[in-house]
C-alpha positions as CSV (number, residue, x, y, z in Angstrom):
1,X,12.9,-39.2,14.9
2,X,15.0,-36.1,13.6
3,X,13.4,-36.4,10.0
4,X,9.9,-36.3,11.5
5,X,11.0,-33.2,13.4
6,X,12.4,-32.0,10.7
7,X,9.4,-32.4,8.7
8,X,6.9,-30.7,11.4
9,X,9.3,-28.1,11.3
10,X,8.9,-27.5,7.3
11,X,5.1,-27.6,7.9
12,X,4.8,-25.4,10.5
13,X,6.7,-22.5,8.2
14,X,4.7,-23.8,5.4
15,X,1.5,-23.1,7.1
16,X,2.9,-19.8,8.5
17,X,3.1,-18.7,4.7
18,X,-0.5,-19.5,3.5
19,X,-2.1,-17.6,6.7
20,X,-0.5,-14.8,6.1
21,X,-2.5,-14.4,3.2
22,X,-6.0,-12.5,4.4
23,X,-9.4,-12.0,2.7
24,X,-11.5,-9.0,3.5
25,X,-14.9,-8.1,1.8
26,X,-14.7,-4.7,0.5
27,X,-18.7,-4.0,-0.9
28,X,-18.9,-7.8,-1.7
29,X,-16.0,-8.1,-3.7
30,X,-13.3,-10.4,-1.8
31,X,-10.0,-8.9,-1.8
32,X,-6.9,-11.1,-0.7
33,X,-4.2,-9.4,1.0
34,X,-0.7,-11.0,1.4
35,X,1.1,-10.0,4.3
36,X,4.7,-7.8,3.0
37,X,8.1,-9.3,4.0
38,X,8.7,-8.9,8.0
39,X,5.3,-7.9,8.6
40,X,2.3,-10.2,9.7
41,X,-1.9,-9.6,10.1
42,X,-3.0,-8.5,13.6
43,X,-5.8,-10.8,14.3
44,X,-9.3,-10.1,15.9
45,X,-7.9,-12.6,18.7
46,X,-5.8,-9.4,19.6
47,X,-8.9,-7.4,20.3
48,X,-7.5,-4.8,22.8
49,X,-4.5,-4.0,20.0
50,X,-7.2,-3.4,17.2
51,X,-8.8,-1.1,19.4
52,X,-5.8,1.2,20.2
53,X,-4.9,0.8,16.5
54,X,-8.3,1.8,15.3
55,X,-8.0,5.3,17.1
56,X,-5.4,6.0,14.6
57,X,-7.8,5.9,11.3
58,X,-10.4,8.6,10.7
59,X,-14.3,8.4,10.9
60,X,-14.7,8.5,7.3
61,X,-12.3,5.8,6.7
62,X,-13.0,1.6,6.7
63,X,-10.0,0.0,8.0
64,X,-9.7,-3.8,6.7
65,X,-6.5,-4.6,8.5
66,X,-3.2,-4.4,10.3
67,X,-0.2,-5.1,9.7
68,X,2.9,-5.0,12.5
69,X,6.6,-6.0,12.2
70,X,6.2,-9.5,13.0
71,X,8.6,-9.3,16.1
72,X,6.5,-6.6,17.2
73,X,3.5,-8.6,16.7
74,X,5.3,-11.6,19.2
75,X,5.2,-9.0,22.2
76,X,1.1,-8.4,21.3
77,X,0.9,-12.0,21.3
78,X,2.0,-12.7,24.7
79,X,-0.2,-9.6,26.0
80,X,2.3,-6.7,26.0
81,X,2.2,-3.7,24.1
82,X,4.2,-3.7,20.3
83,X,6.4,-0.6,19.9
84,X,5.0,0.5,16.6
85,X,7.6,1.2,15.0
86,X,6.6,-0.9,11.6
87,X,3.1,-0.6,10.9
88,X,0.5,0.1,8.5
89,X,-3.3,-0.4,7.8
90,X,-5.3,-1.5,4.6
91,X,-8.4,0.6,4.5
92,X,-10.1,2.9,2.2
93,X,-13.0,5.9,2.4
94,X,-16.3,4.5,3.3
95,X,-17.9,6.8,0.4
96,X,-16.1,4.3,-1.8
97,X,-17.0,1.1,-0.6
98,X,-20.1,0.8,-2.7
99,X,-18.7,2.0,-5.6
100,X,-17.9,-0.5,-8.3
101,X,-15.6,-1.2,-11.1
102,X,-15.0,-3.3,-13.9
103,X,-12.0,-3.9,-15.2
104,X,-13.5,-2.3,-18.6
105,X,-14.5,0.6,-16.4
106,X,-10.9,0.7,-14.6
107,X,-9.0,0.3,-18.7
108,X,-11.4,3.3,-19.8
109,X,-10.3,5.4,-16.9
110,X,-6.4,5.3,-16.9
111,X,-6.9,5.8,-20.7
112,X,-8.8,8.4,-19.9
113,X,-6.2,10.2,-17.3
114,X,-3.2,8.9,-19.7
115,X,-4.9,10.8,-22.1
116,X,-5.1,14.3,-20.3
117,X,-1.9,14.3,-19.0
118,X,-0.3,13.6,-22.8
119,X,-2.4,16.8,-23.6
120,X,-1.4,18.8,-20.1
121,X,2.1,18.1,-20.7
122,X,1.9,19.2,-24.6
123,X,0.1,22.3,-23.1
124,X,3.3,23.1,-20.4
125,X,5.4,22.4,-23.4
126,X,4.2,25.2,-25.6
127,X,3.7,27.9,-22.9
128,X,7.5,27.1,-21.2
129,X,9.6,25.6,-23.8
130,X,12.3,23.7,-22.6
131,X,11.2,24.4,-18.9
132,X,12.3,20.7,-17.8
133,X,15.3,20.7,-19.8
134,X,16.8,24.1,-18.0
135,X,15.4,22.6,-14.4
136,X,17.2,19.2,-14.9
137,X,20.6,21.1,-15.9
138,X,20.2,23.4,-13.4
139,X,20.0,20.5,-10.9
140,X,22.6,18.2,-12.6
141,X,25.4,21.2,-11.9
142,X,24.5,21.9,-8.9
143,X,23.9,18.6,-7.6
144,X,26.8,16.9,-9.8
145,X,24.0,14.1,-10.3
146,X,23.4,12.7,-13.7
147,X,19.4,11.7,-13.7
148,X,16.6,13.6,-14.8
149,X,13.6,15.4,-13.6
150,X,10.1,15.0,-15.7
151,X,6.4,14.7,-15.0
152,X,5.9,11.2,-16.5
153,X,4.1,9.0,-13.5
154,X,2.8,12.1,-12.1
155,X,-0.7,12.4,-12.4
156,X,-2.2,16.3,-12.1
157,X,-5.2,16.5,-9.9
158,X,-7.7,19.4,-10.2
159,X,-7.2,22.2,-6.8
């Protein structure tokens, strides 16, 4: 009896696992969405919780999904209110929805951007020699920390 049990038990988490993988159709492309660590889909089930959730994205944005701390998620289950302290949404603009990439498309474009910023940062370089070298010592005395600043992952976007 206790291996069968035991068996049900392994299943049950097993199961668990796979659902908290979710699809959602964004413009007809099928997106799946595993649920972080600790956190677990709200599900249309919970129709009263979407709805207070909801008031919390802006009109020109598609939310796709929830996400709450799954202990949180246990008190919506049962009908009470979640505290919200862990949460977080998958959504994007509507104005993007239809629009559609490649992968091409996608490889040309972070070339593209990795391409301008090489030429930005040679640009700062001339006008402020050394700029980021002075800033970073400057920091590293005052701070007594040993890292360094630059712009490299930061990715300039026109005002």
């Amino acid at each position: 009896m206790k291996p069968a049990v035991a068996l049900l038990a392994y299943l049950s988490g097993m199961l668990s696992l796979l659902a908290s993988d979710t699809t959602i159709d964004v413009g007809g492309t099928q997106l799946t969405i595993p649920a972080p660590d600790g956190f677990a889909p709200v599900t249309p089930e919970m129709a009263k919780l979407i709805s207070q959730l909801d008031s919390f994205v802006t009109p020109v944005s598609q939310r796709f999904l929830w996400f709450l701390d799954e202990r949180e998620l246990q008190t919506a289950k049962t009908g009470g209110f979640p505290g919200l302290t862990r949460l977080f949404s998958v959504q994007c603009a509507r104005k993007d929805i239809p629009t559609f990439f490649t992968i091409r498309d996608f490889a040309k474009l972070k070339k593209l951007v990795r391409e301008q910023n090489a030429e930005l940062i040679k640009k700062l370089e001339r006008r402020m020699p050394g700029y980021l070298e002075n800033v970073n010592k400057g920091i590293q005395k005052e701070f007594d920390w040993e890292g360094t600043l630059g712009v490299n992952g930061y990715i300039p976007v026109a005002g």
